[in-house]
C-alpha positions in Angstrom: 0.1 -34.9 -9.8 -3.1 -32.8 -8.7 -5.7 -34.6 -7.9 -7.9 -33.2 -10.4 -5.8 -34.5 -13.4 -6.1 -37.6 -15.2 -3.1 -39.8 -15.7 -2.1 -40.7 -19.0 -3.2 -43.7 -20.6 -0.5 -45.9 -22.0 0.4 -45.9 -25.0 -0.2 -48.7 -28.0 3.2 -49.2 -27.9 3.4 -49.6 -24.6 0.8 -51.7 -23.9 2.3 -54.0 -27.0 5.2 -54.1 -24.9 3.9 -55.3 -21.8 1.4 -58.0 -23.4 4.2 -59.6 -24.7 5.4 -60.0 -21.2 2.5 -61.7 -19.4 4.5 -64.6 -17.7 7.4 -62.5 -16.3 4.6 -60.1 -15.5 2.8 -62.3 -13.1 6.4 -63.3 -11.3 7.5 -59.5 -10.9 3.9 -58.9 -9.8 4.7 -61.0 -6.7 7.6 -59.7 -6.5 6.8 -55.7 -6.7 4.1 -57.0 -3.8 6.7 -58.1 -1.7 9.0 -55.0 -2.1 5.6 -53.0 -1.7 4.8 -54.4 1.8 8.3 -53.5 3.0 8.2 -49.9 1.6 4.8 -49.0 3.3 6.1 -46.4 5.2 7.8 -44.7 2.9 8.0 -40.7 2.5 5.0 -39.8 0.5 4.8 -37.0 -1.8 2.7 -33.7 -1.1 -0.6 -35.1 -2.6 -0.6 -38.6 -1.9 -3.2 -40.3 0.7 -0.1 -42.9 0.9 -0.5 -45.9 2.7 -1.9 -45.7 6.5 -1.4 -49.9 7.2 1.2 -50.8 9.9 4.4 -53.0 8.9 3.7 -56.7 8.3 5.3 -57.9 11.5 5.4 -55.4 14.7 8.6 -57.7 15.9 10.4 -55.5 12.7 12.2 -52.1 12.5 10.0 -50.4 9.7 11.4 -49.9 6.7 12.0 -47.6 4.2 14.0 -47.0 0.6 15.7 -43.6 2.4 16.5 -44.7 5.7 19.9 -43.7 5.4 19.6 -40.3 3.6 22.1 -39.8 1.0 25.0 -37.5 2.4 23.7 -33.6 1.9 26.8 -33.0 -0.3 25.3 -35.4 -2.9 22.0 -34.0 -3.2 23.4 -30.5 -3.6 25.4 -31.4 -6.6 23.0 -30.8 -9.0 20.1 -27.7 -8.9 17.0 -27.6 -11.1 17.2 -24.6 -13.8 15.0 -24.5 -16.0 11.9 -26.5 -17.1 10.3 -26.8 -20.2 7.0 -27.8 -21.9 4.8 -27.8 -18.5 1.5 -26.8 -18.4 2.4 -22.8 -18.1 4.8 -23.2 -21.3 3.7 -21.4 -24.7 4.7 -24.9 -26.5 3.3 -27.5 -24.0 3.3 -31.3 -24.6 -0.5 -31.6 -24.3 -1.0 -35.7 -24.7 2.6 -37.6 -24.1 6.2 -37.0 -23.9 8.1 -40.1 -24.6 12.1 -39.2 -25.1 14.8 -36.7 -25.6 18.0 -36.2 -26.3 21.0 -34.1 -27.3 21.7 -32.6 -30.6 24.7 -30.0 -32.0 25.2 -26.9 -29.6 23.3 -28.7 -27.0 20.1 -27.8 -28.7 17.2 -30.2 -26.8 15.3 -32.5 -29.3 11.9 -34.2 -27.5 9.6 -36.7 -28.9 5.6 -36.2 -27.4 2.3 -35.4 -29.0 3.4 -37.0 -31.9 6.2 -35.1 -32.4 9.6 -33.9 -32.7 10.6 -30.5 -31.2 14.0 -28.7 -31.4 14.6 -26.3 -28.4 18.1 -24.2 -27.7 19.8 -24.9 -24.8 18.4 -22.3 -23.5 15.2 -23.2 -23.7 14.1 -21.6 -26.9 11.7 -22.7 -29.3 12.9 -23.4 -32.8 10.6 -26.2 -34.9 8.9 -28.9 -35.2 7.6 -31.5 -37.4 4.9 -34.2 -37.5 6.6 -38.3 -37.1 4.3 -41.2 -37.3 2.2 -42.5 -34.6 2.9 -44.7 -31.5 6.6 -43.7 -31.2 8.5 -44.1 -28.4 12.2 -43.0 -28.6 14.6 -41.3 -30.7 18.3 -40.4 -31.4 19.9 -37.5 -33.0 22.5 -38.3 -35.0 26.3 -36.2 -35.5 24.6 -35.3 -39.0 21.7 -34.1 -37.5 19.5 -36.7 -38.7 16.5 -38.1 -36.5 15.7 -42.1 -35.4 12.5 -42.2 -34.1 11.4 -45.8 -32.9 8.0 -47.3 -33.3 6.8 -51.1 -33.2 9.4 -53.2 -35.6 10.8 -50.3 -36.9 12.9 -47.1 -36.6 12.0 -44.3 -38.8 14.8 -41.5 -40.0 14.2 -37.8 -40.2 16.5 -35.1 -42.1 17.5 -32.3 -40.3 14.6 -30.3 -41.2 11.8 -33.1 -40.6 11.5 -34.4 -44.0 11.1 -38.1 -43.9 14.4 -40.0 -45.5 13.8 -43.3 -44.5 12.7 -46.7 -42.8 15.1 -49.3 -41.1 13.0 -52.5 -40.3 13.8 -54.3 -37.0 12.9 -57.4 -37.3 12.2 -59.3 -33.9 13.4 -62.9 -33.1 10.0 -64.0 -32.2 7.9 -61.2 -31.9 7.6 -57.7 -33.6 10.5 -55.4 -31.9 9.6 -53.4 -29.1 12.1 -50.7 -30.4 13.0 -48.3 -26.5 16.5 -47.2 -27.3 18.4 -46.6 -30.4 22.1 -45.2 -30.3 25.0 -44.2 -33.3 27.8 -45.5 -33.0 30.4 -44.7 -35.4 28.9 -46.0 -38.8 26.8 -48.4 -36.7 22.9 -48.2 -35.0 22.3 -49.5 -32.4 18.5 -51.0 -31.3 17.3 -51.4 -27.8 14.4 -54.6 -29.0 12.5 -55.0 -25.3 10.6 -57.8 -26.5 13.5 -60.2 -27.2 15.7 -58.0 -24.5 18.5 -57.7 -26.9 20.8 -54.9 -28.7 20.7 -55.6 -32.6 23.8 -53.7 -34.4 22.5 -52.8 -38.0 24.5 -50.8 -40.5 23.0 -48.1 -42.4 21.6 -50.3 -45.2 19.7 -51.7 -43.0 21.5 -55.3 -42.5 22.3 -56.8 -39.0 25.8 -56.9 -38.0 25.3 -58.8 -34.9 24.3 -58.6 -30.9 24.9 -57.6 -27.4 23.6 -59.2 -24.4 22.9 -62.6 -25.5 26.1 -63.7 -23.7 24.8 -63.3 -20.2 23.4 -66.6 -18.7 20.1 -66.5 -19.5 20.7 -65.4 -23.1 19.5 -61.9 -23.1 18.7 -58.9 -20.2 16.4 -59.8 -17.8 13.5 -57.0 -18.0 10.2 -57.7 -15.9 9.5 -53.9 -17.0 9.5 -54.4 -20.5 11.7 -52.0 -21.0 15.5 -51.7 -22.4 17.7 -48.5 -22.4 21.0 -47.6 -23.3 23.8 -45.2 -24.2 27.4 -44.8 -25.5 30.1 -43.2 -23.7 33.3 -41.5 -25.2 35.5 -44.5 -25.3 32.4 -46.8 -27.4 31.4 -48.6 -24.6 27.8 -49.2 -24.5 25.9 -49.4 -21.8 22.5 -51.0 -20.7 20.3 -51.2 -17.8 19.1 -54.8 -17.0 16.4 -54.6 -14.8 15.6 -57.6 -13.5 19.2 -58.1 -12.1 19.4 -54.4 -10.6 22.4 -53.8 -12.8 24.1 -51.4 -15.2 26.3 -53.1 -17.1 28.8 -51.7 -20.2 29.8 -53.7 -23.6 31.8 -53.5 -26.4 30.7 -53.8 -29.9 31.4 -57.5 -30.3 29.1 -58.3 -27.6 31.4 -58.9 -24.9 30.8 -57.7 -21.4 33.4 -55.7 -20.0 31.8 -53.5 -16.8 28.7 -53.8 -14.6 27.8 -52.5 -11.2 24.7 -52.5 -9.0 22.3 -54.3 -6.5 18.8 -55.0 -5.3 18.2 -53.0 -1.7 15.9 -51.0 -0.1 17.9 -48.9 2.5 21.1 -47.5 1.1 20.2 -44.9 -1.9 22.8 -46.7 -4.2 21.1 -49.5 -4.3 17.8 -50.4 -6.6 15.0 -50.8 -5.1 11.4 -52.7 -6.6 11.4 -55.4 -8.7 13.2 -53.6 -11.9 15.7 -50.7 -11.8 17.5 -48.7 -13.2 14.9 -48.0 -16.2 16.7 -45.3 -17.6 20.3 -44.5 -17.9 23.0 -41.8 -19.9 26.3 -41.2 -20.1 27.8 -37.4 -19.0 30.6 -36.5 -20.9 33.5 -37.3 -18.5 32.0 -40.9 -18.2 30.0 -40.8 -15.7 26.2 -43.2 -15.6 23.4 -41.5 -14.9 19.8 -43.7 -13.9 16.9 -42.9 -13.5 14.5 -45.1 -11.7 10.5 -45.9 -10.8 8.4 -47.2 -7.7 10.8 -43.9 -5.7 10.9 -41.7 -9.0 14.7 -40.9 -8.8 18.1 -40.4 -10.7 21.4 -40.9 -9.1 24.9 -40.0 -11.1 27.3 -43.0 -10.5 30.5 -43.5 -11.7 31.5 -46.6 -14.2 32.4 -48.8 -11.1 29.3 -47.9 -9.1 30.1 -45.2 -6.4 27.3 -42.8 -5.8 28.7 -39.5 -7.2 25.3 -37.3 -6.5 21.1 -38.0 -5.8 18.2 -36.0 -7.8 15.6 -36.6 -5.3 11.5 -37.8 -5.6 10.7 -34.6 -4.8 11.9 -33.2 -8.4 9.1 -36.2 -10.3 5.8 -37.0 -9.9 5.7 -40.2 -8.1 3.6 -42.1 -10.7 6.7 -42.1 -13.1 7.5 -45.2 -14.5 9.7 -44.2 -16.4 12.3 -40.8 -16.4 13.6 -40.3 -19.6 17.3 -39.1 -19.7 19.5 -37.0 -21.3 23.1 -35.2 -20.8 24.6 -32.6 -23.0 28.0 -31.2 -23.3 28.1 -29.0 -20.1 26.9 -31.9 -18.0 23.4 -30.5 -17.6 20.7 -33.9 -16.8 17.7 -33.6 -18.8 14.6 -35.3 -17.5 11.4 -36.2 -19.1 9.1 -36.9 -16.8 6.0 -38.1 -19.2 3.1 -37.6 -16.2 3.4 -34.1 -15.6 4.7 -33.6 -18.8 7.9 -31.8 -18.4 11.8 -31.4 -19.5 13.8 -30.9 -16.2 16.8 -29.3 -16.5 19.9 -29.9 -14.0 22.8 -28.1 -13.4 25.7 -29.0 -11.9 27.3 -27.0 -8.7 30.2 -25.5 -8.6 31.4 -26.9 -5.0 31.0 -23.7 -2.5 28.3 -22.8 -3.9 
């Protein structure tokens, strides 16, 4: 980020989000500081005065998150193509840029300034329409319609922007922090952050059950405050728990069937900080893609947790908390990096290339 420019405030919604998460707050606090104090001497970005303090103990190797430098032929097997909505675009996001996803013919759907807009996959400009205030994700549906989610609720959107609809989440406790919704089949599916559970609704609107309240502590641990998931060809859904350094994959009755991951600060495979993956999304041959903050990263893993390929820091500004995903039909990772304001696109390489 120059220096010059402002980072953006958070959001309503994200702010509601984190308030509701003062006591884990305080614990992951301690913990970040802790992971902090070993990652002092880590590679800082062009821009950033960085840390100049010595390691906590001069009796220890320093340490830092890319010690061991992911193998070249990981890093090379994606390239960055195309970027849209910076600064220098004729239809930049000028306040936020929260999600985006994948619709029909790999057209590029992004939610920002209050907005949805619909770009080919080429990068093209095609419309956009006004959504209510303080949202912070959305889904395109296999008819074209849009979910957007806001604070206890996930508003629907035809095809053309017109509004159709409201689906009311209503939280266990609290009002639902909505992050993530997903179709699947004749079901949604609703990321609720604050009670760091999946709720299955129909489309009238009535819950049909949920998924993660079968782990130990009765729901995904998320010192973050935030919850993401995605569905991959075969209907298994997957989630990032944060607070365990997992990925882990479910069906639709709420049993765990995959998971992979661990906390560590030297290998790139591991997670580092005190809650990663954030985001995560599913490539069309299966593949998991996260996405992470504290080193602003994504990795491509397969579903039982080999490191397939590494999109470096470099590629995001390091103030990201979080890196929205998403993967269309030719494999292409989209990122939305909401600092700098920006779709990423990245393109797999043919090997030789």
């Amino acid at each position: 980020m120059d220096s010059n420019e402002k980072e953006i405030p958070i959001s309503p919604f994200l702010n509601r989000i984190k308030k509701s998460w003062f006591p884990v707050a305080a614990v992951a606090g301690a913990l970040t500081s802790f992971v902090a104090a070993s990652l002092r001497t880590r590679p800082v970005p062009a821009g950033d005065p960085g840390s100049s303090e010595p390691p906590d103990s001069p009796t220890q190797p320093e340490l830092t998150v890319l010690q061991i430098e992911p193998p070249v032929e990981l890093q090379r097997k994606y390239a960055k193509t195309a970027v849209l909505g910076g600064d220098a675009s004729s239809h930049p996001f000028r306040h936020s840029l929260t999600d985006i996803d994948i619709g029909a013919e790999d057209t590029i759907y992004s939610l920002g300034d209050d907005e949805v807009r619909i770009f080919g996959s080429d990068g093209t400009f095609i419309r956009k329409w006004n959504v209510v205030p303080k949202t912070g994700c959305l889904e395109v549906g296999p008819d074209g319609r849009v979910y957007v989610g806001a604070l206890g609720r996930v508003e629907i959107y035809t095809p053309l922007g017109e509004h159709s609809g409201s689906l009311e989440i209503s939280g266990e406790k609290r009002p639902a922090a909505v992050t993530a919704i997903r179709i699947l089949g004749s079901e949604i599916l609703v990321a609720d952050a604050t009670a760091r559970i999946i709720y299955r609704y129909d489309t009238n609107g009535k819950r049909l059950g949920t998924i993660g309240d079968k782990l130990k502590t009765g729901s995904f641990m998320l010192p973050n405050g935030w919850l993401d998931i995605d569905v991959d060809s075969f209907g298994t859904i997957w989630a990032t728990d944060t607070g365990r350094h997992r990925v882990t994959g479910w069906v639709l009755d709420g049993s765990p069937v995959a998971d992979f991951g661990k906390f560590g600060m030297q290998s790139p495979s591991d997670f580092v900080g005190c809650c990663n993956p954030v985001n995560i999304a599913v490539t069309p041959d299966g593949n998991i893609v996260t996405a992470e903050k504290m080193i602003s990263r994504v990795k491509v893993y397969d579903p039982d947790g080999t490191l397939l390929a590494f999109i470096g820091p470099e590629n995001f500004d390091p103030k990201c908390t979080l890196i929205h995903l998403a993967v269309d039909s030719r494999g292409r990772i989209l990122t939305a990096d909401p600092i700098r304001r920006e779709i990423k696109i990245f393109t797999p390489q043919i090997q030789g290339e």
